[in-house]
PASEBA-1860 file (N, C-alpha, C; in nm, 3 decimals):
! residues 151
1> XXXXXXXX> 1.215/1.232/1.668/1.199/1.107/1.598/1.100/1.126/1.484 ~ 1.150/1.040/1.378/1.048/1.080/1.251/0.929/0.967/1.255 ~ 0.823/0.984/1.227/0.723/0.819/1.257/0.682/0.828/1.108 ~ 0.711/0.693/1.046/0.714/0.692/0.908/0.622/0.549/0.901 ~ 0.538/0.537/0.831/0.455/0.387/0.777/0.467/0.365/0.647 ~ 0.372/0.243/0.621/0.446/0.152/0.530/0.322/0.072/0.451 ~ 0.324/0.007/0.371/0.218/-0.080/0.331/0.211/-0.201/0.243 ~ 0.211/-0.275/0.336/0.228/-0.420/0.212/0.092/-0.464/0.200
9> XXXXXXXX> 0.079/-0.409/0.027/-0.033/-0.504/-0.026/-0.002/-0.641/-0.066 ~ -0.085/-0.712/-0.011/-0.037/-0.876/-0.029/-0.115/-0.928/-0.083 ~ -0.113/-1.037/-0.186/-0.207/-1.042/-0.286/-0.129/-1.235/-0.324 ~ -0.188/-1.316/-0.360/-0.175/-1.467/-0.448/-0.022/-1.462/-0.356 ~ -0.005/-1.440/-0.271/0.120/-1.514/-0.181/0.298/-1.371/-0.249 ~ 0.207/-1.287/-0.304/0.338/-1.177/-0.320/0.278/-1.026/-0.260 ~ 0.361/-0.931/-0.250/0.403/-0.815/-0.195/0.454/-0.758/-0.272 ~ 0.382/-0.608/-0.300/0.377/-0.508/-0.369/0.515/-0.394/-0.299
17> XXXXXXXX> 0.660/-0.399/-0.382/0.753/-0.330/-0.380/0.756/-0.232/-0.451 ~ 0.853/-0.089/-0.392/0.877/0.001/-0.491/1.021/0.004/-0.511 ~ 1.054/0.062/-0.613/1.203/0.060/-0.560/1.283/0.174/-0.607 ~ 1.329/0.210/-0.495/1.358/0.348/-0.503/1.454/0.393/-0.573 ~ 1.441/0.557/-0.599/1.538/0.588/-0.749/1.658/0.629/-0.706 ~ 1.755/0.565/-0.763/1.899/0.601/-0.741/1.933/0.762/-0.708 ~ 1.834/0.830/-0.723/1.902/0.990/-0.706/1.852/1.029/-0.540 ~ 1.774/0.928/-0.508/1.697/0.939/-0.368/1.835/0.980/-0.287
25> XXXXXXXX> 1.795/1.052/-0.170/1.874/1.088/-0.081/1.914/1.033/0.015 ~ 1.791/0.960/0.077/1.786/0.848/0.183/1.752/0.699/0.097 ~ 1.831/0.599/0.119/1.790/0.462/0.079/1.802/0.446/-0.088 ~ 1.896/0.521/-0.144/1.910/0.509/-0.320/1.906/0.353/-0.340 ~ 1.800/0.312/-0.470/1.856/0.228/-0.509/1.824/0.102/-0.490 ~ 1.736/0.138/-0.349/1.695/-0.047/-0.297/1.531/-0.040/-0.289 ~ 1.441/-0.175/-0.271/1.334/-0.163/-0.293/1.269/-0.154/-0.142 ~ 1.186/-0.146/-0.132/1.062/-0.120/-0.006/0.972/-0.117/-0.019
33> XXXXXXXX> 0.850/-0.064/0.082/0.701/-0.127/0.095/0.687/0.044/0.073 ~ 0.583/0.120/0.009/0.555/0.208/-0.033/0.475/0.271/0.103 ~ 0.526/0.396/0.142/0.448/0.469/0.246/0.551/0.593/0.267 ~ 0.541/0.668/0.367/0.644/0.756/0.380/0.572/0.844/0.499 ~ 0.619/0.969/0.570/0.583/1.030/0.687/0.493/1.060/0.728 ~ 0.448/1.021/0.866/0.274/1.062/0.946/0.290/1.223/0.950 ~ 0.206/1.308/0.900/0.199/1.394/0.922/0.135/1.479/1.046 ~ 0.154/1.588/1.101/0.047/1.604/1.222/-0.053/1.681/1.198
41> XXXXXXXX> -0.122/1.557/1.365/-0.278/1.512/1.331/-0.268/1.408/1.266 ~ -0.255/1.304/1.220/-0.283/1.216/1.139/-0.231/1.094/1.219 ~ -0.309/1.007/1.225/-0.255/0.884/1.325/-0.200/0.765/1.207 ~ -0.160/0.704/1.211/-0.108/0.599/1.113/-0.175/0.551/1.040 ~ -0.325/0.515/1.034/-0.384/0.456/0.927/-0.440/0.598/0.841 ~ -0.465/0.691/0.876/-0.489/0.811/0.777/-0.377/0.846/0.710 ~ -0.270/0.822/0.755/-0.133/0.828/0.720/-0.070/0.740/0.569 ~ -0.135/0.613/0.619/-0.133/0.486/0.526/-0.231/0.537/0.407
49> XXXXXXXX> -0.324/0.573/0.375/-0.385/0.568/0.314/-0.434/0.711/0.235 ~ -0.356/0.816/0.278/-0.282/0.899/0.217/-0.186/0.860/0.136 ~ -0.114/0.781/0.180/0.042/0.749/0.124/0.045/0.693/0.024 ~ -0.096/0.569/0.030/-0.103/0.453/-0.084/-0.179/0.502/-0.244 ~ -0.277/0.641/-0.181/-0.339/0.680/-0.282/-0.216/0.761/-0.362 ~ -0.188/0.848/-0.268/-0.046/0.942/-0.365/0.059/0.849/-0.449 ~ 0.103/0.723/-0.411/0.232/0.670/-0.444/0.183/0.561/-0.525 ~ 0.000/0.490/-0.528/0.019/0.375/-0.560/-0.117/0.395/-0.622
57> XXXXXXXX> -0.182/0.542/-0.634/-0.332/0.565/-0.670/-0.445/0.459/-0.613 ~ -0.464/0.389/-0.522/-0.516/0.304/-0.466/-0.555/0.338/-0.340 ~ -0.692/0.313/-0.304/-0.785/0.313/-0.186/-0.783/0.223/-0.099 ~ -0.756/0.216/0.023/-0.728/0.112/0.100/-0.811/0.109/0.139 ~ -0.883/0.004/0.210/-1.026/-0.033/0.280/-0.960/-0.047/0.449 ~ -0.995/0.029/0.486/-0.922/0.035/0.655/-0.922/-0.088/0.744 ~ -1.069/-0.133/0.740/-1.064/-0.233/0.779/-0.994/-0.367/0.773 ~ -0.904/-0.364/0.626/-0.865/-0.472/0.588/-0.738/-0.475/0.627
65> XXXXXXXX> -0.671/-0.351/0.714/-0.554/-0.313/0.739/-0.514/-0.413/0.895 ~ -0.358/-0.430/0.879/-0.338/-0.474/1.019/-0.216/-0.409/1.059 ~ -0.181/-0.385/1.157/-0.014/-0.340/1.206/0.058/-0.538/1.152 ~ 0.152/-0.550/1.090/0.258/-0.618/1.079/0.389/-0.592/1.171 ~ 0.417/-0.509/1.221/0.513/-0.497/1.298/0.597/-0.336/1.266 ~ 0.681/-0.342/1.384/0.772/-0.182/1.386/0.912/-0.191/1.306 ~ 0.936/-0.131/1.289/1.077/-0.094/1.272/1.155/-0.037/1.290 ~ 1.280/0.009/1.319/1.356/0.110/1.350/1.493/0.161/1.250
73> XXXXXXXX> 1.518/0.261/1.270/1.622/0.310/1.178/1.721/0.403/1.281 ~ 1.839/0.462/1.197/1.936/0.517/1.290/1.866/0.572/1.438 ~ 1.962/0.698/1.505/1.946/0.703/1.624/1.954/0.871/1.635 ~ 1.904/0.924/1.773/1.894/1.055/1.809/1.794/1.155/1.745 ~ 1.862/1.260/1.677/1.756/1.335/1.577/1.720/1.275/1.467 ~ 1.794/1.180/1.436/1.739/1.104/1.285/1.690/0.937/1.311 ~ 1.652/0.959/1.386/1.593/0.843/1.458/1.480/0.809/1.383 ~ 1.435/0.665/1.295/1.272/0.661/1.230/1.203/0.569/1.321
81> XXXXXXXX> 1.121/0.598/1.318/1.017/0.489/1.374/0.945/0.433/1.250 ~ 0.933/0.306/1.184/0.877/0.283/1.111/0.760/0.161/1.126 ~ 0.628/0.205/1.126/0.489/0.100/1.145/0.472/0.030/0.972 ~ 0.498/-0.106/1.000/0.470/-0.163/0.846/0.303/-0.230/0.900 ~ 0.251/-0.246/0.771/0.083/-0.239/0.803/0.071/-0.331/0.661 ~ 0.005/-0.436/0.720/-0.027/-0.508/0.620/-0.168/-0.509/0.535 ~ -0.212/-0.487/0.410/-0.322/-0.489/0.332/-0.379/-0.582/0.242 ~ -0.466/-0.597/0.321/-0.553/-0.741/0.268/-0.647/-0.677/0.112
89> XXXXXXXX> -0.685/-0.547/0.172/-0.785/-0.519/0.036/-0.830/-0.352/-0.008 ~ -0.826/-0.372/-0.105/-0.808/-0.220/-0.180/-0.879/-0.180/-0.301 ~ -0.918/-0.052/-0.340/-0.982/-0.040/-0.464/-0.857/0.042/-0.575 ~ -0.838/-0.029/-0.681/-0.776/0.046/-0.767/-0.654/-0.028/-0.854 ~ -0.588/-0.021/-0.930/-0.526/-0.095/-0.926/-0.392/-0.030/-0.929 ~ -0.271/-0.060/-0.866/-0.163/-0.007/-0.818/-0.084/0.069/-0.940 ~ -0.030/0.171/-0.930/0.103/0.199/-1.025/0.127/0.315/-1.003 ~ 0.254/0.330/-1.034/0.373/0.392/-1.020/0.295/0.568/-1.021
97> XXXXXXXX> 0.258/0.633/-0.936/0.210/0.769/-0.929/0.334/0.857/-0.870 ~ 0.458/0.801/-0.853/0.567/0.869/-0.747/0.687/0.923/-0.816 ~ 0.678/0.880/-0.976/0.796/0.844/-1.060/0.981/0.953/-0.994 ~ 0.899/1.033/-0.932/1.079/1.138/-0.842/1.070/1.053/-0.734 ~ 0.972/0.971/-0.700/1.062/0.872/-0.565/1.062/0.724/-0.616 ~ 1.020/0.713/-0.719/1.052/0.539/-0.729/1.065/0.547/-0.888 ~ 1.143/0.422/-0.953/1.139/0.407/-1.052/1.088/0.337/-1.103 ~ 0.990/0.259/-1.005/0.986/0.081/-1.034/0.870/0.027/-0.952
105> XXXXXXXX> 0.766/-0.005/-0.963/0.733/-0.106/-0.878/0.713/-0.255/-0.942 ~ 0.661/-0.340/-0.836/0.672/-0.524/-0.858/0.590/-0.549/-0.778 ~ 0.524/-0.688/-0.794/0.450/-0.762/-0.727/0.615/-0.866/-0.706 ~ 0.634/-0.909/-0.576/0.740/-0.999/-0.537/0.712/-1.134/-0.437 ~ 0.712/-1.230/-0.491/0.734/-1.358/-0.404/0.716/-1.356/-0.283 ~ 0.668/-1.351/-0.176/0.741/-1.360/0.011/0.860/-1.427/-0.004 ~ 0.852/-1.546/-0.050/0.994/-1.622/-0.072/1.086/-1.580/-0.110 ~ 1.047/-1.478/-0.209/1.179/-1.384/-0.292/1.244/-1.318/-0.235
113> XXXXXXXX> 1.159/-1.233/-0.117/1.209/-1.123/-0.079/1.344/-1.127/-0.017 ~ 1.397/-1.215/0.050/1.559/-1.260/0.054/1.626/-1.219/-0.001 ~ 1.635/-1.208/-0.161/1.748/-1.222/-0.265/1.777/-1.084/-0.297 ~ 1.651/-0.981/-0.217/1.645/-0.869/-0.297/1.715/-0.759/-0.249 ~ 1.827/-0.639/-0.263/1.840/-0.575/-0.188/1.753/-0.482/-0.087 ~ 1.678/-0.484/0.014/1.564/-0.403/0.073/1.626/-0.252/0.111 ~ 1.517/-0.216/0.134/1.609/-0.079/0.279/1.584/-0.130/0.410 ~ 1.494/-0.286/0.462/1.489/-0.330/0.565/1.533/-0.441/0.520
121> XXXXXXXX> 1.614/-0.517/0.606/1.698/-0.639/0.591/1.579/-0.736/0.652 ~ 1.480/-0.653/0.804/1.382/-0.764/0.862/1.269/-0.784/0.797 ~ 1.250/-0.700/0.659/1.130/-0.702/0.602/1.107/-0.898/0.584 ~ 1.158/-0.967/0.486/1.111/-1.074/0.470/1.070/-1.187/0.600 ~ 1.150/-1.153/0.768/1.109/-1.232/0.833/0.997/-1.206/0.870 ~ 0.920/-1.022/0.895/0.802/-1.032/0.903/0.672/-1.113/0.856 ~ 0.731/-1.144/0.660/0.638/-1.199/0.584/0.629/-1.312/0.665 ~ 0.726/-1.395/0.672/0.745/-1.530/0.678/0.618/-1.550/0.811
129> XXXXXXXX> 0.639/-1.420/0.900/0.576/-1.462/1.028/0.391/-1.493/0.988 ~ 0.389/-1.439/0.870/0.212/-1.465/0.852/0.147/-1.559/0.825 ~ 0.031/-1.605/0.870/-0.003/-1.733/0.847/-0.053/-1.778/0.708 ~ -0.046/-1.854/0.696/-0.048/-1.927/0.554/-0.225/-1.899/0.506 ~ -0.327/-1.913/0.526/-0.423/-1.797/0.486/-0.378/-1.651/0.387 ~ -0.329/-1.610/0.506/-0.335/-1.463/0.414/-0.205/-1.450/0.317 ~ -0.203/-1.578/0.291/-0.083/-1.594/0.136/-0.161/-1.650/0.014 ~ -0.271/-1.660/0.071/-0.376/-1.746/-0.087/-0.453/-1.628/-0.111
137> XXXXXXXX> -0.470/-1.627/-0.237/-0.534/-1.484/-0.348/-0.684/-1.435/-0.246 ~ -0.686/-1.284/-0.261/-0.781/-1.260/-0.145/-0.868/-1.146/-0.271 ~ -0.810/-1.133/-0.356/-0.894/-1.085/-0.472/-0.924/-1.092/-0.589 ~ -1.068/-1.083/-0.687/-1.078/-1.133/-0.769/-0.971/-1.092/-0.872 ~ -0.907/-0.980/-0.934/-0.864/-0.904/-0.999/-0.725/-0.958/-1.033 ~ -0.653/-1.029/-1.141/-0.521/-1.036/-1.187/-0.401/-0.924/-1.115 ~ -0.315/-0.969/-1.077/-0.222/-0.896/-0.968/-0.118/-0.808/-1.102 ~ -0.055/-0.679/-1.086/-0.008/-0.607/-1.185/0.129/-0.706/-1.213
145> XXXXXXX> 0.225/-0.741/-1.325/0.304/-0.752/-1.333/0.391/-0.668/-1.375 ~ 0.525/-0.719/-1.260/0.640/-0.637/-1.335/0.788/-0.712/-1.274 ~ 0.927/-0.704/-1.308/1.001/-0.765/-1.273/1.067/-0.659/-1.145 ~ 1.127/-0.723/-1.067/1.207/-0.715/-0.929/1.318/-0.692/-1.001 ~ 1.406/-0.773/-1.137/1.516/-0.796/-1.145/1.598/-0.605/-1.156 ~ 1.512/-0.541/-1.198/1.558/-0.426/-1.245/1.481/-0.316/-1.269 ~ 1.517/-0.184/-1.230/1.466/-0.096/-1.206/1.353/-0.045/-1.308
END
């Protein structure tokens, strides 16, 4: 089984997507929460925060981290285990450091996330499950813009 994490920075009531590049091998084409494989030795939040600096140049503050919930993907040898981890707070400000795995990132709605094609279909009910707190702005700093509509 592969154990793969995840990271939603959540920020003024949206979630920080990447979206992956059509030449990708696994998941062409659709957007997701930026993270990718625990390596060994590495337990999931060293994992996370490896992942976020490489893909998103950004420092995660550990503490501010929570498990959001699991996920799963196919079955047997290609079996994923996927931990999504939610992030309240971070130093840096996000962008695109991955450009051979993503083409794109966005700050996106919770509300939006519906409309969008994902590589997890349960991603938006997780959002929905959070309490209304940690949807109001949790940092001083203007959130990056960019559009969802297109890569």
């Amino acid at each position: 089984m592969h154990v793969v994490v995840c990271g939603a920075l959540v920020e003024n009531g949206a979630v920080l997507l990447v979206h992956r590049s059509p030449t990708r091998r696994a998941y062409p084409d659709l957007w997701d929460l930026p993270g990718g494989h625990v390596e060994a030795g590495e337990s999931e939040l060293q994992a996370l925060a490896r992942e976020m600096h490489e893909e998103l140049g950004v420092h995660i503050l550990a503490e501010s981290s929570s498990r959001l919930g699991d996920l799963h993907a196919s079955s047997g040898e290609d079996a994923v285990h996927v931990g999504v981890w939610q992030i309240r707070d971070w130093v840096g400000s996000p962008t695109n450091r991955a450009p051979e795995e993503h083409d794109g990132i966005a700050w996106v709605g919770i509300s939006e996330l519906g409309g969008l094609l994902l590589v997890f279909g349960a991603l938006p009910a997780l959002f929905r499950s959070l309490p209304e707190p940690d949807r109001l702005p949790r940092r001083d700093e203007a959130p990056t813009t960019a559009s969802p509509s297109g890569p």
